[in-house]
C-alpha positions, 0 to 999 in steps of 0.5 A: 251123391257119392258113399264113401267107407272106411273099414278099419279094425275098430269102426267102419266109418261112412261119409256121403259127399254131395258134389264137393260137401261132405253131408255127413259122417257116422260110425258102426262097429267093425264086426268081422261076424256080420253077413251082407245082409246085416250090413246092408240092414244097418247102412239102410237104417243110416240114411234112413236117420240122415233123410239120405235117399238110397237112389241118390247115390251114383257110386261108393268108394270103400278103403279097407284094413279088414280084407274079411269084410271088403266083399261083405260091405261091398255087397252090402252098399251094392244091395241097397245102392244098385252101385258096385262100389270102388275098393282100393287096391290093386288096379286102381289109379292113385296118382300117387307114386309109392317109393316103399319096398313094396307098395302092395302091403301099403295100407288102404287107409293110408293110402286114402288120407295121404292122397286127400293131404296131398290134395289139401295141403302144402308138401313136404307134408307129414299124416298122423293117423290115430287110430287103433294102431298110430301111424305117421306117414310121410309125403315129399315134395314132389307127392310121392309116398316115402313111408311111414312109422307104425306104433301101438294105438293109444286104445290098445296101450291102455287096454293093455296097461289095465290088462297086464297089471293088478292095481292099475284100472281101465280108464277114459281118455282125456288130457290132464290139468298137469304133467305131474299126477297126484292119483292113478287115474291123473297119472295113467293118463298124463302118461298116456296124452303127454307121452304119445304127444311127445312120441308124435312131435318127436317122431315128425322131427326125426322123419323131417330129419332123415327126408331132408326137407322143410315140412310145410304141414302136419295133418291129423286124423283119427278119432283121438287126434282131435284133443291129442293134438293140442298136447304137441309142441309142433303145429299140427292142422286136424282134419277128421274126415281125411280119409274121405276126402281121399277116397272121394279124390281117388274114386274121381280119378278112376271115374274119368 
């Protein structure tokens, strides 16, 4: 079996693949305190609740945006594993070619799920990451990485809409019967689920625009792009587990 891990700034997520099936998937909080010790603790506790023998696994893969804790988890994983695990970075083969100013300072997480949309998906292809900050990445025809848009996360625009005002409340994320809100609490995220719908389906537009091509999909991921995605006018395919997916592609191609 094979461990993959995904360390971003708010969850560390966890799949395990059995040959090309996905077994399962389980979230922890991201926390940058935590020795290797602790981790291993949790991670043991996980397959424990999945009847996930430890001796199962040949190999782990791990992408990282939180380069304080790469070492901490790999050790961790090596601890109860017996397997040093891949991490994404520099020195591994990605098969990707990366046409950005500098392809050092792409994102491991992007990097991972452009590389598992490629192997899925028609190209040109664009790759919605909703995470703690959302991202659009976008992938030519030829499978390279032409870049990609940044913006703030829906998480954080909330956080920050209830922080900086007096009278407007911290309030869960779902979609609304209606555009227009009647109350605060309607409207706050009526805003929020209709806008960054808006911003996504006009984001890809412009990207389709400015690479030239007819894009011939739109991936999600990300924990809020499930629901999100049905707020937008273009057709967008959701697939959770992308990242993963990538990692399992890259660790495969650097195993032979």
């Amino acid at each position: 079996m094979l461990l993959t891990i995904d360390i971003g700034n708010t969850n560390i997520t966890m799949g395990t693949y059995n040959n090309d099936e996905l077994v399962f998937v389980s979230r922890i909080a991201t926390d940058r305190s935590k020795t290797p010790d602790q981790y291993a603790v949790e991670f043991k506790q996980i397959f424990a609740l999945y009847n996930t023998p430890l001796s199962s696994f040949h190999g782990a893969a791990i992408s990282s945006v939180v380069p304080e804790l790469s070492a901490t988890v790999s050790e961790a994983v090596e601890k109860i594993t017996d397997r040093k695990p891949m991490i994404l970075g520099p020195g591994i083969k990605t098969g990707m070619n990366i046409l950005i100013d500098n392809p050092a300072q792409l994102g491991a997480d992007l990097l991972a799920g452009c590389v598992g949309a490629a192997a899925l998906y028609p190209l040109p292809c664009l790759v919605v990451d909703l995470g703690t900050a959302s991202k659009i990445s976008v992938i030519d025809k030829n499978g390279a990485f032409r870049g990609c848009t940044i913006t703030p996360g829906i998480g954080i625009s909330l956080d920050a809409l209830s922080a900086r005002t007096s009278q407007l409340p911290s309030i869960s994320l779902k979609t609304p019967a209606k555009a227009i809100g009647t109350n605060t609490v309607d409207s706050m995220q009526s805003g929020t689920v209709f806008g960054y719908a808006a911003m996504i389906d006009g984001l890809c537009k412009k990207l389709e625009e400015e690479l030239g091509e007819k894009v011939m999909s739109t991936v999600a991921t990300g924990g809020l792009a499930k629901d999100l995605i049905k707020s937008c006018k273009r057709d967008i395919v959701y697939n959770g587990e992308l990242i993963h997916y990538g990692l399992k592609v890259l660790y495969e191609k650097n195993r032979k």
